[in-house]
C-alpha positions as CSV (number, residue, x, y, z in Angstrom):
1,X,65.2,35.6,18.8
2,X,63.4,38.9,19.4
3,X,59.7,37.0,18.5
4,X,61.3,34.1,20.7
5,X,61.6,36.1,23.8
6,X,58.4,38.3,23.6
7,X,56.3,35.0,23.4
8,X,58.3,33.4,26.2
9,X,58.0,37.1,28.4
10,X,54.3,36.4,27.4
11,X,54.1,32.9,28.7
12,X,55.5,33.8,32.1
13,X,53.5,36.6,32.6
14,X,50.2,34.2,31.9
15,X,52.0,32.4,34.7
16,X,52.1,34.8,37.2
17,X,48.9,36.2,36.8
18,X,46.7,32.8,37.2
19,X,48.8,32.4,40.6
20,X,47.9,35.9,41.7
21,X,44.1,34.8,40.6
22,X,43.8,31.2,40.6
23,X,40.1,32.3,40.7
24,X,40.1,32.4,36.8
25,X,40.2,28.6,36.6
26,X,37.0,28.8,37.6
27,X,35.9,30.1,33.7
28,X,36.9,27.5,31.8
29,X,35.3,25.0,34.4
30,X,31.9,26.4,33.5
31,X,32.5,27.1,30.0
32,X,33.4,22.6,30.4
33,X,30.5,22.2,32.3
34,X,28.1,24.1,30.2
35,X,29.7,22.7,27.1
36,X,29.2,18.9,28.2
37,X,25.0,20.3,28.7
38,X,24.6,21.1,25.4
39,X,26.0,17.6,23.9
40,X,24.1,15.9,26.3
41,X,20.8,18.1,25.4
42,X,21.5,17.3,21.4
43,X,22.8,13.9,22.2
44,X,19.8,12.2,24.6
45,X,16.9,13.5,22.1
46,X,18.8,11.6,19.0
47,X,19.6,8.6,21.1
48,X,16.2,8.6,22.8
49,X,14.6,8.7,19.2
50,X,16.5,5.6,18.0
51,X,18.0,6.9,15.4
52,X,22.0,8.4,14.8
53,X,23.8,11.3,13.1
54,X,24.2,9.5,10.3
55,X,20.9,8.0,9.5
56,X,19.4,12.3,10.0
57,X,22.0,13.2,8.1
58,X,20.9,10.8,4.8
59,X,17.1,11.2,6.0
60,X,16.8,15.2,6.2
61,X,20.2,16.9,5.3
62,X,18.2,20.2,6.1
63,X,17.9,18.9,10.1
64,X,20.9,18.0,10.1
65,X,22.8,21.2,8.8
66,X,20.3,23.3,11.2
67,X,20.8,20.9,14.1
68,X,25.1,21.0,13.5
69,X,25.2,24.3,13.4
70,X,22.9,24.9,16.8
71,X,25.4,22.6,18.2
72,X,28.7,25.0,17.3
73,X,26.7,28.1,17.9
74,X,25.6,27.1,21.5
75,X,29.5,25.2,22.3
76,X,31.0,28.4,20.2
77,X,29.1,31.1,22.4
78,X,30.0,29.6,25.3
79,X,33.9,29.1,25.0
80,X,33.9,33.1,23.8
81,X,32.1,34.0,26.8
82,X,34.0,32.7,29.6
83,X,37.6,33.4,27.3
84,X,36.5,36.5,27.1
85,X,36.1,36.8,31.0
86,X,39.7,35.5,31.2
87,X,40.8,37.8,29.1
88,X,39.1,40.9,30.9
89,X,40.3,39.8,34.2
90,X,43.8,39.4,32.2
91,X,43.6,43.3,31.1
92,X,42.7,44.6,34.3
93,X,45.6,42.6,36.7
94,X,48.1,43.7,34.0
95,X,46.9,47.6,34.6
96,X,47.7,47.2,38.1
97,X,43.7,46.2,39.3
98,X,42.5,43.6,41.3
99,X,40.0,41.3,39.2
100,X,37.7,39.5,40.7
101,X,35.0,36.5,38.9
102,X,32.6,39.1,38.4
103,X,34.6,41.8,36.5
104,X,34.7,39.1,34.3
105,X,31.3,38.1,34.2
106,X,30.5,41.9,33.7
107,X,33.1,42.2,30.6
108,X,31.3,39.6,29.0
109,X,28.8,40.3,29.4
110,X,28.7,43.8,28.2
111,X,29.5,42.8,24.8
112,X,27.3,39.7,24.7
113,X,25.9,40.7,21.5
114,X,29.4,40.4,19.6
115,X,30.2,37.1,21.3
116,X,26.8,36.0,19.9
117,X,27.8,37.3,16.3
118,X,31.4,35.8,16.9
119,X,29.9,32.7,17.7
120,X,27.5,32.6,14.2
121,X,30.4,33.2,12.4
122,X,32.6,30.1,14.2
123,X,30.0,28.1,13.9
124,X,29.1,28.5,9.9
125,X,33.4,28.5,9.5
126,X,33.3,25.2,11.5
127,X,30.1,23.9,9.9
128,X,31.8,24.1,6.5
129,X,34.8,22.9,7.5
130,X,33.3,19.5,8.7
131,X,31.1,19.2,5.4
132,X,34.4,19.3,3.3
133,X,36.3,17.0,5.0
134,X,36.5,14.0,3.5
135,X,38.1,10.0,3.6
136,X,40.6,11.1,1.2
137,X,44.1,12.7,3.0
138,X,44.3,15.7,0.5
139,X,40.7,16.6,1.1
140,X,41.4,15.9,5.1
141,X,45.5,17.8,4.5
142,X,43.2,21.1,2.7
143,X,40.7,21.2,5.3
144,X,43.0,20.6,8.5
145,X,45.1,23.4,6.9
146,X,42.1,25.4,6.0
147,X,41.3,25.4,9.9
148,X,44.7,26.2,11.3
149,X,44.9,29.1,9.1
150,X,40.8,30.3,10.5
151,X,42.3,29.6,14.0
152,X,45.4,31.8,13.3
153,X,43.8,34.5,11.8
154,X,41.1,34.7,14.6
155,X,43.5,34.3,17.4
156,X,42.9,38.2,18.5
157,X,39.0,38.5,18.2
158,X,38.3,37.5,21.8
159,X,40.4,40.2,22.9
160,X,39.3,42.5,20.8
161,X,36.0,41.8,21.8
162,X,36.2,42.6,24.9
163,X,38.9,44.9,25.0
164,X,38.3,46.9,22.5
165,X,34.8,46.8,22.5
166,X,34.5,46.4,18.9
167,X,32.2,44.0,16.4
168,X,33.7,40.5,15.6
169,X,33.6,41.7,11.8
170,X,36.0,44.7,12.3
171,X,37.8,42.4,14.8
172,X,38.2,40.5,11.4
173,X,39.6,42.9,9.6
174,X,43.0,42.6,11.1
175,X,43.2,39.0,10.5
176,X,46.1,39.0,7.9
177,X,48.1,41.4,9.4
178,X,47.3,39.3,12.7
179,X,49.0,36.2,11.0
180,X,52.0,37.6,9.0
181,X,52.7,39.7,12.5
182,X,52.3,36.7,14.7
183,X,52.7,33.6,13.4
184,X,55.6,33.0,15.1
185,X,54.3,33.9,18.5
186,X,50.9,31.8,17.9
187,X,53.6,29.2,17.0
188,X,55.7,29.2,19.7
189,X,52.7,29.7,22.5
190,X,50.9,26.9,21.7
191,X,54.3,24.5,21.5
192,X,55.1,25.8,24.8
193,X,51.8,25.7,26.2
194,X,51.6,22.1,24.7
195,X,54.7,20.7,26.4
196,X,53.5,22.1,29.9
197,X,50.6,20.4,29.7
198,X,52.4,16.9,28.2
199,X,55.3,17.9,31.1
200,X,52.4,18.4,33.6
201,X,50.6,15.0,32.6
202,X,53.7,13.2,32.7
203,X,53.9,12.2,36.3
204,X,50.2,10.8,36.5
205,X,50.2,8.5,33.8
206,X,53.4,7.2,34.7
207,X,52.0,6.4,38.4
208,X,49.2,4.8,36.2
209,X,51.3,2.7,34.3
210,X,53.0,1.5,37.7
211,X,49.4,1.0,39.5
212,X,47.9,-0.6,36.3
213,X,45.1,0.0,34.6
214,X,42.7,-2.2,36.6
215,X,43.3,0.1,39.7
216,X,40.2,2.5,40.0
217,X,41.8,5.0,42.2
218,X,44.8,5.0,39.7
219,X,42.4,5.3,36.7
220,X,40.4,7.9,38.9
221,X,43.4,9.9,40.1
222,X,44.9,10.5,36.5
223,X,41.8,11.7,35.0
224,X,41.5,14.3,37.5
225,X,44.8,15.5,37.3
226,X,44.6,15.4,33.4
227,X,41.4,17.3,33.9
228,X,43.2,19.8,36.2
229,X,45.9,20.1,34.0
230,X,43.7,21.1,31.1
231,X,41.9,23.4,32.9
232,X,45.1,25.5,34.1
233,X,46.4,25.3,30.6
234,X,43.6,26.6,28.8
235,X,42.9,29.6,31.6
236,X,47.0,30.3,30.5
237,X,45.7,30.3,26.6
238,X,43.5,33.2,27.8
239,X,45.9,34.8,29.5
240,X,48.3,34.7,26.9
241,X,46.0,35.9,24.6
242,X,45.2,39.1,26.7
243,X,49.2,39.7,27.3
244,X,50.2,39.1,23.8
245,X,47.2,41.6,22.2
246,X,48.1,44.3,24.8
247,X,51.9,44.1,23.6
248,X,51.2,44.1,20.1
249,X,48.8,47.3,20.6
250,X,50.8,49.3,22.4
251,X,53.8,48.4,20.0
């Protein structure tokens, strides 16, 4: 009960802090953006070439591995950035301040060479994981519960990032205590979070189902409100990162 109400305190203080700075959305609408930039960049030149992934792949395995993992580094380094300016703005509202877009930029900046580390390390993690995943469902079971545990145990490095100030390998070194501490408010967070979002979608696709599919503006307006929807959730993952790391440290 106590792990139930801490989370849940935690979730409703994410709340009120993104409507006392709704400006915060604006971070995960770049780190989208940017994100969709670098696909496109790897995608076009593959395409252009006439050629796939999988014919590089059984032509130069080498390419490939180098090109994958550019591909998470670059997608890796830019989510860590702008969570990390979440997160910063997070901190300084719950100490009383004011944050504004570019306190966040400036946190991130500042420890720009961790997220760059961090984002080596997530992308040689996630690298691995998709070269041992395989058609059969235990292979698939081991490495889908492989990545849960990765994405459990490095639930606090962001924030201790930029935070803390310290190197993504000594954020690491918490990791198990991280996950036998807070499993259950991981757990919880992201069921919560999950159900806002499906709560929050709900009414949208219904009107779509009532419009039909072959209306545009229906098609149009749902997307957009699923796209809002995700954004607000995932700036309230980055909150609730920030609140729940600053209540476990000063416990």
């Amino acid at each position: 009960m106590n792990v139930f109400s801490q989370t849940f305190d935690a979730v409703q203080k994410s709340w009120k802090i993104l409507m006392a700075d709704k400006e915060l959305v604006l971070f995960p609408v770049l780190s989208g953006i940017l994100c969709l930039l670098v696909s496109a960049s790897f995608y076009f030149p593959v395409s252009a070439a006439g050629g796939d992934i999988s014919e590089l792949y059984i032509q130069n395995r080498t390419g490939f591995i180098v090109l994958a993992f550019l591909f998470y580094f670059f997608n890796y380094f830019l989510i860590t950035f702008f969570n990390c300016a979440v997160i910063a703005c997070a901190e300084i509202r719950m100490a009383g301040g004011d944050p504004t877009v570019s306190d966040g930029f400036k946190a991130s900046w500042s420890v720009v060479t961790y997220i760059a580390a961090w984002a080596m390390v997530e992308a040689t993690v996630g690298l691995a994981l998709k070269m041992l995943q395989g058609r059969g469902g235990r292979k698939n079971l081991l490495t889908g519960s492989l990545g849960t545990m990765w994405t459990m145990a490095s639930f606090f490095v962001a924030p201790r990032l930029v935070i803390d100030r310290v190197d993504p390998f000594t954020a690491l070194k918490s990791a198990w205590s991280d996950v036998k501490g807070n499993w259950g408010h991981q757990l919880i967070g992201g069921v919560s979070f999950g159900l806002l979002g499906f709560l929050a979608s709900l009414p949208a696709v219904i009107l779509l189902f009532a419009w039909g599919f072959s209306n545009p503006a229906a098609v149009i307006f749902t997307l957009v409100w699923i796209l809002l929807v995700s954004l607000l959730v995932s700036t309230l993952k980055s909150i609730f990162q920030a609140s729940l790391y600053l209540s476990m440290r000063d416990d």
